[in-house]
BALOBA-1460 file (C-alpha; in Angstrom, 3 decimals):
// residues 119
<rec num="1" residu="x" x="58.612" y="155.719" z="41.786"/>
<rec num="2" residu="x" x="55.929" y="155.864" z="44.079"/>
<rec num="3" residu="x" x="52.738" y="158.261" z="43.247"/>
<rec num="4" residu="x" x="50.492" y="160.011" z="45.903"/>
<rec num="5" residu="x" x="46.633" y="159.653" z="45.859"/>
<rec num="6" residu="x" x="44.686" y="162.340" z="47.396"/>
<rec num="7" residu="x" x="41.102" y="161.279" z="48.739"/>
<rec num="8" residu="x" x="38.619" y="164.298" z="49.765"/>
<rec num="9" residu="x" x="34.901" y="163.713" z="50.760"/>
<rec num="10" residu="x" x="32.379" y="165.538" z="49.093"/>
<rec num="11" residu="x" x="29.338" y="166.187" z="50.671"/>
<rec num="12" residu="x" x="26.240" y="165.661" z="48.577"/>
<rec num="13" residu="x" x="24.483" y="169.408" z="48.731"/>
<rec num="14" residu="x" x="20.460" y="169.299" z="48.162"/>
<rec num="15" residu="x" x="20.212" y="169.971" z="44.165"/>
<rec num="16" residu="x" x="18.384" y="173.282" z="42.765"/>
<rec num="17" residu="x" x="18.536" y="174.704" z="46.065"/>
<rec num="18" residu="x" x="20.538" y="178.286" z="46.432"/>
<rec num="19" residu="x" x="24.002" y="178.392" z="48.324"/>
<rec num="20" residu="x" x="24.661" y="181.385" z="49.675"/>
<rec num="21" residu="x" x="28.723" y="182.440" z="48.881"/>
<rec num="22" residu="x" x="30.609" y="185.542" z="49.121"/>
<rec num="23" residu="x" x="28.902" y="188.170" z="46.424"/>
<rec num="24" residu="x" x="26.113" y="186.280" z="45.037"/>
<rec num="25" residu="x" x="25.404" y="182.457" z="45.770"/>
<rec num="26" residu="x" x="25.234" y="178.995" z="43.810"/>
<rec num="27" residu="x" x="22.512" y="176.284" z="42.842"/>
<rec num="28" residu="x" x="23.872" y="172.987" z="42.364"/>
<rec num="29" residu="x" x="21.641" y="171.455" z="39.338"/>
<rec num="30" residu="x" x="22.743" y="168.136" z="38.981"/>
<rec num="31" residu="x" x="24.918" y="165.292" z="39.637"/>
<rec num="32" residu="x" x="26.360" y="163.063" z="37.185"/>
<rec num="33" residu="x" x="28.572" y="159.646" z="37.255"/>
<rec num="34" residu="x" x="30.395" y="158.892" z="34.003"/>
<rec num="35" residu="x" x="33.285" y="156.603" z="33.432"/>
<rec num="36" residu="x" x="35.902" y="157.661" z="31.769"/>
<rec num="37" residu="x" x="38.976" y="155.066" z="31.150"/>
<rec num="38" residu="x" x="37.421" y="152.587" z="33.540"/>
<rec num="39" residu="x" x="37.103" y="154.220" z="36.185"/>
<rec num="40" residu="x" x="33.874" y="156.188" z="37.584"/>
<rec num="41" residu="x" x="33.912" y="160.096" z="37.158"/>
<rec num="42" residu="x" x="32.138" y="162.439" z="39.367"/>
<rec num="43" residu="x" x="30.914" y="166.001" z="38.793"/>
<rec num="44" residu="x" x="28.192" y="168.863" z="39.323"/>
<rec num="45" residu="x" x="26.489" y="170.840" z="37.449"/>
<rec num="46" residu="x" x="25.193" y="174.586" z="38.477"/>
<rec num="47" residu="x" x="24.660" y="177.561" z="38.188"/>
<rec num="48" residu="x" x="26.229" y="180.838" z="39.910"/>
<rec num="49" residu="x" x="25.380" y="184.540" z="40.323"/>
<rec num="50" residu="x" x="27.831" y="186.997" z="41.115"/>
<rec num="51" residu="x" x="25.237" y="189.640" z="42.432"/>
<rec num="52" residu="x" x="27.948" y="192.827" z="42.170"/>
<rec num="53" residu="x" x="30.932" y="193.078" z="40.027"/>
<rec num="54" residu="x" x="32.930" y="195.746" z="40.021"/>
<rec num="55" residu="x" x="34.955" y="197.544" z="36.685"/>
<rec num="56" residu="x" x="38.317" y="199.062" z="36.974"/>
<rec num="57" residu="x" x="35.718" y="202.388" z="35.488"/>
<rec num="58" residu="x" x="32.937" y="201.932" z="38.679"/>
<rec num="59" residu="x" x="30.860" y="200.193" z="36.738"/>
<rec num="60" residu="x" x="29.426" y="197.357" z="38.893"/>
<rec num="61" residu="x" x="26.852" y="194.596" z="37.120"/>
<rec num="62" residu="x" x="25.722" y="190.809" z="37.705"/>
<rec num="63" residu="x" x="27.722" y="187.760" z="36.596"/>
<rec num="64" residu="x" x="25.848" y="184.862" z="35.865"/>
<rec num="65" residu="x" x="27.224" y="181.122" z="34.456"/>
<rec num="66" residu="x" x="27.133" y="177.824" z="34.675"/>
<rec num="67" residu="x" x="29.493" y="175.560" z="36.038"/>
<rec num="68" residu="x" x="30.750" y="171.658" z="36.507"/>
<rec num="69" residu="x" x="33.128" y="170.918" z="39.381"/>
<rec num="70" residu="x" x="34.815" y="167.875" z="39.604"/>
<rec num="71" residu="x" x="35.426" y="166.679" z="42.418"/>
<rec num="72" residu="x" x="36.861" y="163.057" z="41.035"/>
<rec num="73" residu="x" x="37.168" y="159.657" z="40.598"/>
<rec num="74" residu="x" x="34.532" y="157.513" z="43.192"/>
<rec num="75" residu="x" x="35.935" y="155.671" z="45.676"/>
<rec num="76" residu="x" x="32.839" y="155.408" z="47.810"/>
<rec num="77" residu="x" x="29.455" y="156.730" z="46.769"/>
<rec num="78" residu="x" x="27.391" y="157.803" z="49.287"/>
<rec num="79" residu="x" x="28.916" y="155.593" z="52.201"/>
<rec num="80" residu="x" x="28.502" y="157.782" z="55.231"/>
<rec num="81" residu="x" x="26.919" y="161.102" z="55.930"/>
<rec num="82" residu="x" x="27.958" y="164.200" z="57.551"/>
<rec num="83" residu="x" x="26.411" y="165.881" z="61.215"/>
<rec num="84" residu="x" x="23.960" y="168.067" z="59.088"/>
<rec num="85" residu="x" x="22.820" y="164.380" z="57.094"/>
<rec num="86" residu="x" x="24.247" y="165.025" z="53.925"/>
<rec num="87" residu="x" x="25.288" y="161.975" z="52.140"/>
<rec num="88" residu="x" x="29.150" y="161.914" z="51.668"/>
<rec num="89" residu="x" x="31.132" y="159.761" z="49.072"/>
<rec num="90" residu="x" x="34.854" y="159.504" z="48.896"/>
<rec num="91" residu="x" x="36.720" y="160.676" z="45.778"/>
<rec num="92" residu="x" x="39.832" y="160.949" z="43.992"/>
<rec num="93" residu="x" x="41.120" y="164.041" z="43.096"/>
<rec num="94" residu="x" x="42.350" y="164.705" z="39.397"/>
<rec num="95" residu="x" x="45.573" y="166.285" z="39.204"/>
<rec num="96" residu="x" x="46.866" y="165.333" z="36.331"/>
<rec num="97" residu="x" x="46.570" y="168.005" z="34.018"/>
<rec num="98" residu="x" x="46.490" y="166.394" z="30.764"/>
<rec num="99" residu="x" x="43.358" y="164.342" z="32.077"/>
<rec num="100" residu="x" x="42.035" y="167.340" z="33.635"/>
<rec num="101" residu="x" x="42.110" y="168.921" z="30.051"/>
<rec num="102" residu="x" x="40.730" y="165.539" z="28.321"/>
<rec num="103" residu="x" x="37.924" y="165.112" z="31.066"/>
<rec num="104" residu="x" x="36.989" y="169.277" z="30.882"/>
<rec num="105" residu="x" x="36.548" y="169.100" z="27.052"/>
<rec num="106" residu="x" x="34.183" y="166.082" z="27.222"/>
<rec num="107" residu="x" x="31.979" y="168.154" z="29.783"/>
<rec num="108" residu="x" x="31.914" y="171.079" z="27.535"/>
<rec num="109" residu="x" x="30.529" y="169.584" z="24.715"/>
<rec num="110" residu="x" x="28.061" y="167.442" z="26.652"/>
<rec num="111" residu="x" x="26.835" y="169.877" z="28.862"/>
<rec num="112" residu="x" x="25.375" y="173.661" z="28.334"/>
<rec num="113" residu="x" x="28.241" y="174.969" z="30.594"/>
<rec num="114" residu="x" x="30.868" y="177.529" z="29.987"/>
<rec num="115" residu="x" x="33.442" y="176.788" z="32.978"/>
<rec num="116" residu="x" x="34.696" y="173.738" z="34.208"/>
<rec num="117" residu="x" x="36.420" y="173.296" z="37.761"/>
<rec num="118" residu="x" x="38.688" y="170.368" z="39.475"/>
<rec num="119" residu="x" x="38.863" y="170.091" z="42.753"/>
């Protein structure tokens, strides 16, 4: 049986710095590198505003949370960087979903987040 690794580079945004998105934006808080089985885990921390949601009753308000994504396992930290000078590291995504699950619970109760994300 032969298994598929998927490698994705992330590139490194500037921490508590607004990203503009669709509705609202995002502020990437902070960056953390845990290992988990042996291997080295990768994810961010941040917080997003919705600026307008909408109600089924035309009620419209702000959504506000805070996040992790995880990108995944490090391949390469850091080892290049992009045309706008970002640093860039190579990870592994997590598709497994019982490690998904494993690796999301551990990041809820370490971290004052309510949603967690994989790439």
């Amino acid at each position: 049986m032969v298994t598929k690794v998927k490698t994705v580079k992330y590139a490194h945004l500037p921490l508590n710095r607004d990203v503009e998105a669709f509705a609202g934006y995002y502020t990437p808080e902070k960056e953390v590198r845990m290992v988990y089985k042996g291997r080295e885990l990768f994810y961010v921390t941040g917080h997003v505003v919705v600026e307008t949601t909408c109600g089924a009753d035309n009620t419209c308000n702000t959504a506000n949370y805070w996040y992790a994504t995880v990108p995944g396992y490090i391949i390469r930290w850091q080892a290049e960087t992009n045309k706008e000078g970002l640093p860039v590291t190579e990870v592994e995504i997590i598709t497994d979903t019982t490690t998904q699950s494993a690796i999301r619970e551990i990041i809820l109760k370490s971290e004052a987040i309510s949603r967690v994300d994989f790439w």
